[in-house]
Each structure stands twice: as structure tokens, then as C-alpha cells.
C-alpha positions in Angstrom: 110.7 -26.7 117.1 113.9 -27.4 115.6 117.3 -25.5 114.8 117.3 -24.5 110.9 120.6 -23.5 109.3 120.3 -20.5 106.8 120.2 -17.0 105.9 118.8 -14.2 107.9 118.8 -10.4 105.8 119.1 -7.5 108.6 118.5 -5.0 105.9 115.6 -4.8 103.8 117.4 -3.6 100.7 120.0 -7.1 101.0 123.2 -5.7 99.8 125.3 -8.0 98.2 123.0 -10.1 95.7 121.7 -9.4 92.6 118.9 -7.8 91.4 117.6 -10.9 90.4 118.0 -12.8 93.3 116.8 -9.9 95.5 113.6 -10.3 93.8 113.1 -14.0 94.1 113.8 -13.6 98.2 111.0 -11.0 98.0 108.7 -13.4 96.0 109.4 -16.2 98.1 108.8 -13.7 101.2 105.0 -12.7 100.0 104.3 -16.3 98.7 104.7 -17.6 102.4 102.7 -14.9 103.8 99.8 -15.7 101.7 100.3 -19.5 102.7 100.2 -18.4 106.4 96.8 -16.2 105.5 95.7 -19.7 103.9 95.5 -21.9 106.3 92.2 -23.1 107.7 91.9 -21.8 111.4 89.0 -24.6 112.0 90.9 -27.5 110.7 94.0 -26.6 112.8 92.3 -26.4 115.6 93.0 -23.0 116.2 89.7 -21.5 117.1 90.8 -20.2 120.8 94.4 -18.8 119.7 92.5 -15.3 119.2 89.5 -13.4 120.9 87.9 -13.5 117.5 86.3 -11.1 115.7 86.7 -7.6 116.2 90.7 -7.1 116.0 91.2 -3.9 114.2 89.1 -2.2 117.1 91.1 -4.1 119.7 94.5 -3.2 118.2 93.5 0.7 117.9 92.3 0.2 121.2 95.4 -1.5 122.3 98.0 0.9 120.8 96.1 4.1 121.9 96.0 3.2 125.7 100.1 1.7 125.4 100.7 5.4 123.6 99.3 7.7 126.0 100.6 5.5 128.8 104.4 5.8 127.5 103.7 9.5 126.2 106.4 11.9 127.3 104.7 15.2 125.2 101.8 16.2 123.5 101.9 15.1 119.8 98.6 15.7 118.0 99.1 13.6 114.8 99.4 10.4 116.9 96.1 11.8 118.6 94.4 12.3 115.3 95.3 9.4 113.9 93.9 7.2 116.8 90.5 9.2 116.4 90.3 8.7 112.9 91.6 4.8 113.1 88.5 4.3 115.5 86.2 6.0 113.0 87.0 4.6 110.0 87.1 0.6 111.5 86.7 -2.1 108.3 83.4 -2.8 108.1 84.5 -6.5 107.7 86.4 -6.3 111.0 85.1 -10.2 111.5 87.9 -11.9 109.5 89.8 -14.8 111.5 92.9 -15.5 110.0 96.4 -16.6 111.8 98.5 -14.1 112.0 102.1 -13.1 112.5 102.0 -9.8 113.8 105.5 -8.6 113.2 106.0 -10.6 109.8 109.0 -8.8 107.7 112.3 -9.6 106.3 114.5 -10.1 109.4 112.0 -12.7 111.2 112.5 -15.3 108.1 115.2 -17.5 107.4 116.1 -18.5 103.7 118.1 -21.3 102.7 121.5 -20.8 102.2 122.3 -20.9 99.0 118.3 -21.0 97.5 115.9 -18.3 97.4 113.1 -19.6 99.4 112.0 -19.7 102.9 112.9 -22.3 105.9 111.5 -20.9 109.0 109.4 -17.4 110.1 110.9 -16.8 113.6 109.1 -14.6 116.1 105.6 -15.7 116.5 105.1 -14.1 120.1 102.6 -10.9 118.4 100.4 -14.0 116.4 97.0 -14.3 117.0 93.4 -14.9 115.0 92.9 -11.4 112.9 92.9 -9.5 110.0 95.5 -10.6 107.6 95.3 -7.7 105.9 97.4 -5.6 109.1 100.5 -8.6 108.1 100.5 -7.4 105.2 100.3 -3.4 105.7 103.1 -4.2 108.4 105.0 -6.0 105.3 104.5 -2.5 103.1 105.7 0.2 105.4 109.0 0.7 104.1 107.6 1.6 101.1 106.1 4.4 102.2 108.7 5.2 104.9 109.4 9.2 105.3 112.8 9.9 104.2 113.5 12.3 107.1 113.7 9.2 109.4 116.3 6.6 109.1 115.9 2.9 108.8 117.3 0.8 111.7 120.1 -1.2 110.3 119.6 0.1 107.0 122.2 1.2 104.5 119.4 2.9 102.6 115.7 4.2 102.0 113.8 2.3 99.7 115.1 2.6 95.8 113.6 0.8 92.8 115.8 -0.4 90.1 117.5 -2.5 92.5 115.0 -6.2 91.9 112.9 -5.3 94.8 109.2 -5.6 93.6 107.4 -2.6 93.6 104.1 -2.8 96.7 102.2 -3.4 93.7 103.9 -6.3 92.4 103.9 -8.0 95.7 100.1 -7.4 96.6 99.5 -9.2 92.9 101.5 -12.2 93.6 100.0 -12.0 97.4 96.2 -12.0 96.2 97.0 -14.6 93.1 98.4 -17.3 95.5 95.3 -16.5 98.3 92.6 -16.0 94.9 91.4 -12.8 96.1 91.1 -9.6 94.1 94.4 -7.5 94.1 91.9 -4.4 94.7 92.2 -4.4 98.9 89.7 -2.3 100.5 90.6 0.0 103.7 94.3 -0.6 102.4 94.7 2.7 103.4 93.5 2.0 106.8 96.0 -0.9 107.4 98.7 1.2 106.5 97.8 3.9 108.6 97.4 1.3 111.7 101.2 -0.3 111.0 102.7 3.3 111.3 100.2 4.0 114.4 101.7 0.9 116.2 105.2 1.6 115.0 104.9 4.9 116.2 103.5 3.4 119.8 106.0 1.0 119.8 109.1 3.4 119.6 107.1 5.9 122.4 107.3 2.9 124.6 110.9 2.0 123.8 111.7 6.1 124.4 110.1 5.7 128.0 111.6 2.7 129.1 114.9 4.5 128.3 113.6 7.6 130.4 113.1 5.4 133.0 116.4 3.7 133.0 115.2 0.2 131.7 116.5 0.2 128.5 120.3 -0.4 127.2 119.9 -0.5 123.7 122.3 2.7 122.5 120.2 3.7 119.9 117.3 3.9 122.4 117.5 7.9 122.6 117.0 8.4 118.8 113.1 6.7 119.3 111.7 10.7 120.5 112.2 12.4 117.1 110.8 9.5 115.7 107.6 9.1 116.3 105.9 12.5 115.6 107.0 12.0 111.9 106.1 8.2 111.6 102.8 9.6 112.9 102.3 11.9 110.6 103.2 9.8 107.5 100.1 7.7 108.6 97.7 10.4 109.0 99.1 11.7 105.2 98.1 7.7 104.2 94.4 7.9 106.1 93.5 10.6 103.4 94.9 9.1 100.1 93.1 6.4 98.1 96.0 4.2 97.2 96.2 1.7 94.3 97.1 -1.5 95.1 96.6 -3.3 91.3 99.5 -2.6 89.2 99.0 -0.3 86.7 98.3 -1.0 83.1 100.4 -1.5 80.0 104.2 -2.0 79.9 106.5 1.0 80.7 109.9 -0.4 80.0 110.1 0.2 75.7 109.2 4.1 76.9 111.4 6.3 76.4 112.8 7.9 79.6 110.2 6.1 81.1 108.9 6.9 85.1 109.7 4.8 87.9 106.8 3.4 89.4 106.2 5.8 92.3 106.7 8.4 89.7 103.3 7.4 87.7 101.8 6.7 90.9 102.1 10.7 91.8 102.0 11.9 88.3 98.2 10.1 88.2 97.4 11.4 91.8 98.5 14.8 90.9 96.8 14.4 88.0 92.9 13.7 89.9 94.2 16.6 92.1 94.3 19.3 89.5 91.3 18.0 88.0 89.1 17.7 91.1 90.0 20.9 92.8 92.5 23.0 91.1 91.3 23.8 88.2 87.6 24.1 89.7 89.3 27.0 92.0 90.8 29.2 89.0 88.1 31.4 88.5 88.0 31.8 92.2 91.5 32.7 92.1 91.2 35.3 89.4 88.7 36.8 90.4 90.1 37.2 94.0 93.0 38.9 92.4 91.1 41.2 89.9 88.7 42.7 92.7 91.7 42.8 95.7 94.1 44.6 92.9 94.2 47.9 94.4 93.7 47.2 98.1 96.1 46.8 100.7 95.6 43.2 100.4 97.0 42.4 97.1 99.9 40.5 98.3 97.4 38.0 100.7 96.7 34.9 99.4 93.1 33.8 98.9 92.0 31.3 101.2 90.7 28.4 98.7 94.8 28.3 98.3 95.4 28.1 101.4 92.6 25.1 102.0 94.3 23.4 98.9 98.2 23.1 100.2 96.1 21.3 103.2 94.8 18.8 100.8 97.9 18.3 99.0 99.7 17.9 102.1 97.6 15.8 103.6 97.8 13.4 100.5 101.4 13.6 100.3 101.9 15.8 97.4 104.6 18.4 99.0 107.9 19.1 97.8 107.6 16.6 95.3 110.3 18.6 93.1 113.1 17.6 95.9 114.0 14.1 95.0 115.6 13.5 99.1 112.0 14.1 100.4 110.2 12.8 97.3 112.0 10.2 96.4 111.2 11.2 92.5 113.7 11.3 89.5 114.0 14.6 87.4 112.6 12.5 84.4 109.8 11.7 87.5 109.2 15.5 88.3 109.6 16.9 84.9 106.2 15.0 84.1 104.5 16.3 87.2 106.0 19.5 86.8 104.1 19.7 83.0 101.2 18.8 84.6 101.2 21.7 87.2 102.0 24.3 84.7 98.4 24.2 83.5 97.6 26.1 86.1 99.2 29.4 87.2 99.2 28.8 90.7 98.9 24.8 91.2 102.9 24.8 91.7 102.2 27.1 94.8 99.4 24.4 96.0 101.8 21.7 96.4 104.7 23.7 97.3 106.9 23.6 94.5 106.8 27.2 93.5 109.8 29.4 92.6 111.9 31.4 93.8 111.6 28.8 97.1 112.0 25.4 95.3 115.7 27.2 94.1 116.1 28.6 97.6 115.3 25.3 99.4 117.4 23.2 96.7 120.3 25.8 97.8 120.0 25.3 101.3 119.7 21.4 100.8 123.2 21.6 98.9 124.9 24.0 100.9 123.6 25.2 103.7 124.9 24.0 107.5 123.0 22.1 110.1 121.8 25.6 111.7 121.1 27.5 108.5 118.7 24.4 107.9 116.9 24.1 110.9 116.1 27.9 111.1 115.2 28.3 107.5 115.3 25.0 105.3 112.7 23.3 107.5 110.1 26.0 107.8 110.1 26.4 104.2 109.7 22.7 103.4 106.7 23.2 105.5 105.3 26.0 103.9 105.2 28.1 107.3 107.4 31.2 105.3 108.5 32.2 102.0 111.8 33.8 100.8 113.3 35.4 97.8 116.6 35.6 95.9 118.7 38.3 95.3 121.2 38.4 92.6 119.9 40.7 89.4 120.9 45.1 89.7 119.5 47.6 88.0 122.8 49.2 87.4 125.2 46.7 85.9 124.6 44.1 82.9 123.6 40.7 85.3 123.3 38.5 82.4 127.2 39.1 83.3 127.4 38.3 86.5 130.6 39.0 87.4 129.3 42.4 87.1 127.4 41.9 90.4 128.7 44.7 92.4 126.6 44.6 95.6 128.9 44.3 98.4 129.8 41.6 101.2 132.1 43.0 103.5 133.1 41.0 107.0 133.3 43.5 109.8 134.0 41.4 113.2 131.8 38.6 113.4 129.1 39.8 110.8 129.3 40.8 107.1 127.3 44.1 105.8 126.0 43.8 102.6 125.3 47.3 100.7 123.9 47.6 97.0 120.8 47.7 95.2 118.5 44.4 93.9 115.4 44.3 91.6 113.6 41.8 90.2 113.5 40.2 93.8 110.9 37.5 93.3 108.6 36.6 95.7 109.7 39.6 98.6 105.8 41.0 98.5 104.8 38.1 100.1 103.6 38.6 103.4 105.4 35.4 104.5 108.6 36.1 103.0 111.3 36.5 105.9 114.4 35.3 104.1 116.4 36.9 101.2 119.2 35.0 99.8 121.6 37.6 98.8 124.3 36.9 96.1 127.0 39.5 96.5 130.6 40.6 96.5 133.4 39.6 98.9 136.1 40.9 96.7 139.6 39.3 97.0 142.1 40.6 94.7 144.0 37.2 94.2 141.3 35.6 93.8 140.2 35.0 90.3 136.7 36.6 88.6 134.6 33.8 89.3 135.8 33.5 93.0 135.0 37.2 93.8 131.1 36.5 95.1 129.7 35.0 97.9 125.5 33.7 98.9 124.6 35.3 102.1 121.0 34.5 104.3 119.7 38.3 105.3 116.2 38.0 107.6 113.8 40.5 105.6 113.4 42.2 108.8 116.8 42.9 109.5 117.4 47.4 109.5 118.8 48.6 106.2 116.6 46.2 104.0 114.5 48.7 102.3 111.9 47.4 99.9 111.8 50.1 97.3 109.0 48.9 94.7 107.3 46.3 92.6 108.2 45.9 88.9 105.4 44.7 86.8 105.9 42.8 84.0 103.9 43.6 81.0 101.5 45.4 83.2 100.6 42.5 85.4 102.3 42.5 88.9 101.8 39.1 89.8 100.2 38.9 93.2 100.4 35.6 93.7 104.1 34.5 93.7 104.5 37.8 95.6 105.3 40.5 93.2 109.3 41.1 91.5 110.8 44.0 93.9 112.9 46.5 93.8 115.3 45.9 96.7 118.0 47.9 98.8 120.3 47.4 101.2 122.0 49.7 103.3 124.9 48.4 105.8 122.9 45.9 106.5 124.5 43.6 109.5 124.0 40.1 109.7 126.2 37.2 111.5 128.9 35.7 109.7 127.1 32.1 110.0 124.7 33.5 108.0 127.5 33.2 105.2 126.4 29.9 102.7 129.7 27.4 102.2 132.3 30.0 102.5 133.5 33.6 101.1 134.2 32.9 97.3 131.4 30.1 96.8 128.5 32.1 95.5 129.1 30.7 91.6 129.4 27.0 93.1 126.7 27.5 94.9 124.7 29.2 92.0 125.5 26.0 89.3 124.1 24.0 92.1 121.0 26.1 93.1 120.6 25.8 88.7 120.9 22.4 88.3 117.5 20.8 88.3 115.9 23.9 89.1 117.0 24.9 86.2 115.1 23.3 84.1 111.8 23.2 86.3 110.5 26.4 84.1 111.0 24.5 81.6 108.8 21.3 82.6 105.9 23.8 83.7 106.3 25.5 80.5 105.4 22.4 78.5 102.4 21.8 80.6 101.0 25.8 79.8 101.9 25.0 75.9 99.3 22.2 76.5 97.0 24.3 77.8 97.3 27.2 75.0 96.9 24.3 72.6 93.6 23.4 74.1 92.3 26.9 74.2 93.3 27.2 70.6 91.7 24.4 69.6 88.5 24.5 71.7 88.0 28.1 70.0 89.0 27.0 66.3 85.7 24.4 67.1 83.6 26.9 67.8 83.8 30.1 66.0 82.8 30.5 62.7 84.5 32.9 60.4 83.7 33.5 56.5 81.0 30.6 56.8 83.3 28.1 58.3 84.6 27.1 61.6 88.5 28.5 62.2 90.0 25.1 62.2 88.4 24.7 58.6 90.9 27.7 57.3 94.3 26.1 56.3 96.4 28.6 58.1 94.9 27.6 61.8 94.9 24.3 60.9 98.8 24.5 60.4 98.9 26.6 63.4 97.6 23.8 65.5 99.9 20.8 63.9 102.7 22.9 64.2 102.1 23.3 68.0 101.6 20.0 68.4 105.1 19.6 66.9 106.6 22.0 69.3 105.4 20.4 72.0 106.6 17.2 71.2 109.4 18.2 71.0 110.3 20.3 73.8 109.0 18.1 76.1 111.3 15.5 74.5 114.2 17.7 75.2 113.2 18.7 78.8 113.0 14.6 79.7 116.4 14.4 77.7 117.8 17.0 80.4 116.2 15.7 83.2 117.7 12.0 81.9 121.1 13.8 82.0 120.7 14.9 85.0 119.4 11.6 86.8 122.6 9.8 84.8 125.4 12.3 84.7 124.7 14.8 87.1 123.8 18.8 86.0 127.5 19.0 85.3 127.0 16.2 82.6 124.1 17.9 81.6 124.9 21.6 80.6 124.0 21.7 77.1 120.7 19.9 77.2 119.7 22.4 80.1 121.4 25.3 77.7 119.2 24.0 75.0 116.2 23.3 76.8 115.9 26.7 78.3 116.2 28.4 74.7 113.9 26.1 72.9 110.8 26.1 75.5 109.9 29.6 76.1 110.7 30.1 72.5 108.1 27.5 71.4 105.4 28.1 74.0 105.7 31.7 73.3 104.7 30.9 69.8 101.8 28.2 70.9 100.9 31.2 73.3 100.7 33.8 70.3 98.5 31.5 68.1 96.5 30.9 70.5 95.6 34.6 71.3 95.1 35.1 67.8 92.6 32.4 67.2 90.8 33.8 69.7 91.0 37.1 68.4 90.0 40.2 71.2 88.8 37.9 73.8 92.9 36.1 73.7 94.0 39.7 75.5 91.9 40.2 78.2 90.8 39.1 81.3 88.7 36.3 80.1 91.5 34.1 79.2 94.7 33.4 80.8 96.9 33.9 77.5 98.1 37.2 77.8 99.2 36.3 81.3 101.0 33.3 79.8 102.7 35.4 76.9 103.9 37.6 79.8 105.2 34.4 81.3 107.3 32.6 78.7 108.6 36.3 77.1 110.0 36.8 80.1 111.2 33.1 80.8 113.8 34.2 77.8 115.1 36.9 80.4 114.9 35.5 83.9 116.4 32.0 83.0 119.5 33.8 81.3 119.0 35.6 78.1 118.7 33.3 74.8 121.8 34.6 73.7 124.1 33.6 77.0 122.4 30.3 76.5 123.0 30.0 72.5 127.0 31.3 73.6 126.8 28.5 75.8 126.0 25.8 73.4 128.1 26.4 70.6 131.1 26.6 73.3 130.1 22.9 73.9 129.1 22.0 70.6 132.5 22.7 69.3 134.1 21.1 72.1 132.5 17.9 71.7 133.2 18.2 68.3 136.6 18.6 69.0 137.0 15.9 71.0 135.3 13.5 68.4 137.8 14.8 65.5 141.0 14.0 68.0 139.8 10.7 68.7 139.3 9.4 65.3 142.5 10.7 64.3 
């Protein structure tokens, strides 16, 4: 052993190099753990370093006694995830490899000034085993829930930054070992590092209990592990790609991040394996339960696919501090799940909540997210949002004229509501309630507030649904008729402060804003395909419809449409990744003109190319025309929008005339 002089990197993210160089330190990291993997056991002489074969089993075996020995409560992921580590053991559990056993970032030492590796400290965990668990221990971070904080870390894991993508690294891993990049039980390996991590922090949690621990940062460990443990029973059910994906995304334009095609294809297998096999289940549910008392329930298949989509990660995806997903990210996903009418609800990203929960992500204070933010990202309740009246113009709304009056320490709100989204659900308990605290020096935009009212507070009186078009829609929980009648509630249920509630609105409409939008691309696609499976196989005046010129345009001219709205909505969600929603205003103006215009065209072809059948039950296009006619309502009349856009047309305009003169 001898003393090295060089660089040790505390956090994984390495501030203060360049992309560039940050890359080659991770290149240099993989290449030496595939050298480690390398060596010949026999030839070093290393046969009796290790028990031998058999290791995954010992370390499950290992972890699970250290875990229930340190546990201080009951927490049934990291029991689940033991069982199912013991059941689903490599079948080559026989592989004899050295072994690190905590190899990552801060146990190596790179030369000062040179990107490559001097020394790996830390060797006490090493052993004969599976090399495979060095290199899951390596990945982690990638992976990492973004509820819990990194140790030393300035940051969660972002790409665009030069650190390889897993992907990239398991590539130059397998090259420099000649193995396949295609690792099998991968998902198991993962699932074991976040198993022991979790043990690990359990026993650091009791030491502290007991009094044998100084580290300051020791009490933090207890709300740790229950998540870490749940992140790797969400990894024991996905089937993970470990090859890099083919072609060359960089000449795209607005091109995903790498994560973001890795959920976009796995969202992808999901609608086609088990959402869209469900929808006739679904309809059907709805068409026989439309009169009963249960019309508001949910059918169960739903309820068994948020389990799967949960348990493969795919929840929340449309928040980008839990998904860790661009708007340009999400807007494709987003397309994809508007082929269905309920897959947003499966994977949680359903309105009016996604709005509500982007609101209370903003805005809301520590308590107003425990008791409401947290159950929602969970999927536990529901809630609506109250802002449209029945007796003032609310495309105007400054016109909002429901009042917010404090008395003491609560407010009472009074005033009628409709078009309440959501508030027949049986699991809605929380209304979001724009209203007005009127100050008289205050100016006309600074006259409203955003206040949380429990649904089962007295004086909230739901009055009725509203159907749109005839159809109530069950499923997101009707559009209701609301009242409320000096209804009491604390004053900390009051969001940001009196006066916010158009602050708070521009933010609750910034990338929610345009989610509509992406869904609405991805039920264009759909309409398309209807309309052009039936142009193939009807025949009308001894000729199949696609054969008569007029459909034929009809179907290029959809095509077009779709094109280009979906080039606009990635535009917006560009803007918004880059400039913020502020820097963003007219594309999300534009956007939210242009798509329900065009898919309500798409939609209208559609139905007539399919003639009597495009009205009724047995296709889902007269519940999509419903849809996107109203999308030109409930997203702000066209008109607002097209007032909107000329203001900053002729702004910019403006701007560009003074500066060249």
C-alpha cells in the first residue's frame, strides 16, 4: 500500500469541470470497474477470498437478518422486497468474480490534473461474487427517488451536464469485459443495491437510537429508508433496457432527453399491452352503470391498472420534480395517453388534479402539502377547482364575484361555482376555490385570492352535474354545479396570501396549460386511424372511400394538422423548458387555439367517413368531438386567446421596428 496524491469527487455530479471532462472521469470510472471484473480469480490466487458461489442468496440473506435486527417499525416494502429478492435469485448465481462491494465515485482517486484513475480506496465489503451487484451499486443514482436527498449532493441526477447516460456506461462496461450489453436480472441487481442501501441506513438510524452514533445527519436515515425501499420494489417489476437505444437523437428537433424516450417507449408497451385491451371494458362498465347509483365509482380494471403503472414507475410523470421529465419530455407522453380516454387517469396525470397538484407544488406551505399535496401524488383522493360562475362572464375573470371574507382566524367563502370538474368523484375531498378578497386600493388583478375548502366542510352544497353534449362524463367525475354558503374554513387554508389568486392562476397554467393540448394531438392520431381503417374498408359507389378524392384529401389534410400542431405544442413546451411559461405566453396562446381547432376537424372527418356508426356508441368519436369543442371553452375561449396573441404580436413587432431604427 502506498500514499497516492490526487483528486477525490464528494459529489457525484463534480461541480466545477466541464461537461467534457466530467464525462471522461465517468469513462475512466466504468473502464476500471470492468478491469477489476477482469481479472482472473485463479491466477491471483484468490480462490478462498469469497465463500464462492451462491452470493446473491447470501447477500439477501445477509441484508434481511441486519434489517429486521436494526428495525425500529413495520415497513412492508422492505419486507416485500426481501421476499421477492429471494424468489427471483439469478439463475447464474455461480459467478466468482472480485468484487468491490461499495465501488462509486467517492472511493476512487483520479490524478490531479488527468482524467483517469490512481487508486479505488475502501476494499473492506470485497469479496468473490457477482460483478453484476458492483455495477447495480454504480447505477443507483440514476434511478434515485427525487423525494430523498443525496448526501453531499448539490443535486439529483440531470443529463446535459457530460455525465453518461446508465446506458452509455453499461456499453463501454460490457465492450471493455466482451460481454453482451443486454444484462439479464439487471432489474434484480438494482433492486438488491436499494435493498442494502435501505438496510444500511436502518442500521445507521439504530445505532443513533441507541446512542452510538455522532454523525449529525444520523436522524434524517428514518424517512429514508421506506422510500429507497420502495423505489426498488417499483425496479423488481420493470424490464429495463440496458443497450442504448437506436439511431441518433441529437439533429431532432426538440429532441427527448434520454430518460424521456426511455418512458415514452415504456408507456408506450403499457397502453398497448393493457390499456387499450381494457377500453371496451371500460365502456361498457359506464354504459350499463349509467343510471345507478354507482355512476361515479370507478371500475375496477382501473383501479388494477394505476397498480401496474405504479409499480413500474409510471406516476406523476407530468410533474418534472418527481419525474424528472422536460415539458418537451411529457408533451410526447402526454400525446401518447390521449389515445385513450382514460389512460391519463391510469398513470395519474389526469385533470383537474395534475393543475391542482402543480398549484400546490408552487405555492402551497409545508402543511397545506402534507395534508393534501402528498395524498394526491399518491392517488389516495381527488379534488376539484373552483373558479367558473354561472352568473358573471369568467372568460373575464375579474368578474369572479364569489366571496373571501376573513372573519377571526378563518375566511367564509359565499357564491355559486359550476363546471366544477372532477367533485362527483367519490374520492374528491378538496376544492380549490378561486374567489374574492376585495381590497379597494388594491388594483383589479389583485382583488382575488386561491383558497383550500375540504368537500366535507357545512355550506358546500353540490347542486348538479352539467353534461356536456349529453355525455356526463363519469370517469373524471362529472362538471358540477357548486355552492357555497358561509362556508368556514381556517385562514392557513389561504394559498400564498390574500391578493395572489391571478399569480397563483399563471402558475397553476403554465405547463398545465398546455397538457390538453399534448393529449389532444395523441386523440387526433387516433381519429386519423379510425378514419382511415374505415376509408379501407367500406365500399361506396363500387369503390373503397379512400378511392373518392374528397376522403383522400380529408386524410392528407389531417395528417397536415397534426404535424403541425404537435410541432407547435413541442415549440411551447421548448419555451417553456428554456424561458419559463412567462417566456412562453404566445406559443401556449397559440397552441391552445390551433389544437382543439384542428382535432375538432380530424374528429369531424372522421365521423363522417364513418357515416351513422361515427355517432354512436360504437366508436369513441362523438365523445372526442365533445372533447376538443369544449377544449375551445374550458382552456379560455379562442377569442381571449386570439386577443392575446395579437397583443404580443404587435409588441414584438414593436420592439423589432425600435431596434432597427
Amino acid at each position: 500500500m502506498e500514499h497516492v496524491k490526487g483528486r477525490i469527487f464528494r459529489d457525484f455530479t463534480i461541480p466545477g469541470v466541464s461537461p467534457a471532462e466530467r464525462s471522461a472521469i465517468y469513462v475512466a470510472m466504468i473502464e476500471t470497474l470492468a478491469q477489476l471484473h477482469s481479472l482472473n480469480v485463479h491466477s491471483l490466487q484468490l480462490e478462498g477470498y469469497g465463500i464462492g458461489a451462491g452470493y446473491c442468496k447470501r447477500q439477501v440473506s445477509t441484508w434481511t437478518k441486519q434489517y429486521q435486527a436494526a428495525a425500529h417499525q413495520d415497513i412492508p416494502a422492505m419486507n416485500q422486497l426481501s421476499n421477492w429478492l429471494m424468489k427471483n435469485l439469478p439463475d447464474n448465481d455461480n459467478e466468482e468474480n472480485l468484487i468491490h462491494g461499495d465501488f462509486k465515485l467517492d472511493n476512487i482517486v483520479f490524478h490531479p490534473t488527468q482524467s483517469r484513475v490512481i487508486a479505488v480506496l475502501d476494499w473492506e465489503l470485497s469479496t468473490i461474487g457477482h460483478p453484476l451487484s458492483d455495477l447495480a451499486h454504480l447505477s443507483v443514482f440514476y434511478f434515485w427517488p427525487r423525494t430523498v436527498p443525496f448526501l453531499n449532493q448539490s443535486s439529483h441526477f440531470q443529463e446535459d451536464i457530460g455525465i453518461p447516460s446508465m446506458e452509455e456506461l453499461i456499453s463501454i462496461y460490457s465492450r471493455c469485459r466482451g460481454i453482451t450489453p443486454i444484462l439479464p436480472n439487471w432489474n434484480f441487481f438494482l433492486a438488491l443495491s436499494y435493498f442494502k442501501m435501505a438496510g444500511i441506513l436502518q442500521g445507521v438510524y439504530s445505532r443513533y437510537l441507541l446512542g452510538n452514533n455522532v454523525s449529525e445527519n444520523s436522524f434524517l436515515f428514518a424517512s429514508v429508508v421506506q422510500p429507497l425501499a420502495e423505489t426498488g420494489l417499483q425496479l423488481s417489476k420493470r424490464t429495463l433496457r440496458t443497450a442504448p437505444p437506436h439511431g441518433d437523437t441529437t439533429q431532432q428537433l426538440f429532441a427527448q432527453s434520454k430518460r424521456g424516450q426511455e418512458v415514452l417507449s415504456q408507456v408506450k408497451h403499457f397502453m398497448k399491452q393493457h390499456i387499450l385491451p381494457a377500453e371496451k371494458e371500460v365502456i361498457e362498465f359506464y354504459a350499463q352503470n349509467e343510471n345507478s347509483e354507482n355512476k361515479w365509482e370507478k371500475p375496477l380494471v382501473i383501479d388494477k391498472l394505476k397498480e401496474m403503472a405504479k409499480a413500474e414507475g409510471l406516476w406523476n410523470l407530468f410533474l418534472p420534480a418527481i419525474s424528472g421529465l422536460k415539458q418537451v419530455d411529457y408533451a410526447l407522453i402526454a400525446e401518447e395517453t390521449g389515445k385513450c380516454f382514460f389512460a391519463p387517469d391510469v398513470f395519474n396525470c389526469q385533470a383537474p388534479d395534475t393543475g391542482n397538484m402543480e398549484l400546490l407544488h408552487l405555492y402551497g406551505n409545508e402543511k397545506q402539502k402534507q395534508q393534501w399535496l402528498e395524498p394526491l401524488l399518491q392517488g389516495s383522493i381527488a379534488s376539484c377547482f373552483c373558479m367558473t360562475e354561472p352568473d358573471v362572464a369568467s372568460s373575464d375573470a375579474t368578474n369572479i364575484e364569489c366571496s373571501i371574507q376573513r372573519d377571526g382566524d378563518s375566511y367564509v367563502i359565499n357564491g355559486k361555482k359550476w363546471w366544477s370538474s372532477g367533485a362527483g368523484n367519490p374520492k374528491c375531498k378538496i376544492a380549490i376555490v378561486l374567489g374574492r378578497t376585495e381590497n379597494t386600493s388594491a388594483s383589479r388583478h389583485k382583488q382575488h385570492s386561491m383558497i383550500l375548502v375540504p368537500m366535507s366542510t357545512p355550506g358546500v352544497e353540490v347542486i348538479r352535474p352539467l353534461s356536456v353534449f349529453g355525455y356526463m362524463d363519469h370517469l373524471h367525475g362529472g362538471h358540477f354545479e357548486i355552492h357555497f354558503n358561509q362556508v368556514r374554513v381556517p385562514a392557513s387554508n389561504l394559498i400564498l396570501g390574500e391578493g395572489r389568486g391571478f399569480d397563483i392562476a399563471q402558475g397553476r397554467l403554465g405547463p398545465g396549460r398546455i397538457h390538453h393540448c399534448m393529449r389532444i394531438v395523441g386523440l387526433a392520431e387516433r381519429a386519423l386511424q379510425i378514419m382511415c381503417t374505415r376509408a379501407t374498408q367500406r365500399v361506396a359507389f363500387k369503390k373503397k372511400l379512400y378511392s373518392h378524392e374528397v376522403v383522400a384529401h380529408w386524410i392528407a389534410e389531417s395528417r397536415i394538422a397534426i404535424e403541425e400542431i404537435r410541432l407547435l405544442t413541442l415549440r411551447a413546451a421548448h419555451k417553456i423548458d428554456t424561458l419559463g411559461s412567462s417566456g412562453a405566453k404566445k406559443e401556449i396562446a397559440m397552441i391552445k387555439v390551433a389544437a382543439p381547432r384542428a382535432a375538432c376537424k380530424i374528429v369531424d372527418r372522421a365521423i363522417q367517413v364513418c357515416g351513422g356508426a361515427g355517432v354512436s356508441q360504437d366508436y369513441p368519436l362523438a365523445n372526442m368531438y365533445a372533447l376538443t369543442r369544449t377544449l375551445r371553452l374550458a382552456d379560455g375561449p379562442d377569442e381571449v386567446h386570439l386577443s392575446a396573441i395579437a397583443a404580443l404580436e404587435l409588441g414584438d413587432q414593436a420592439r423589432s421596428l425600435r431596434a432597427k431604427v
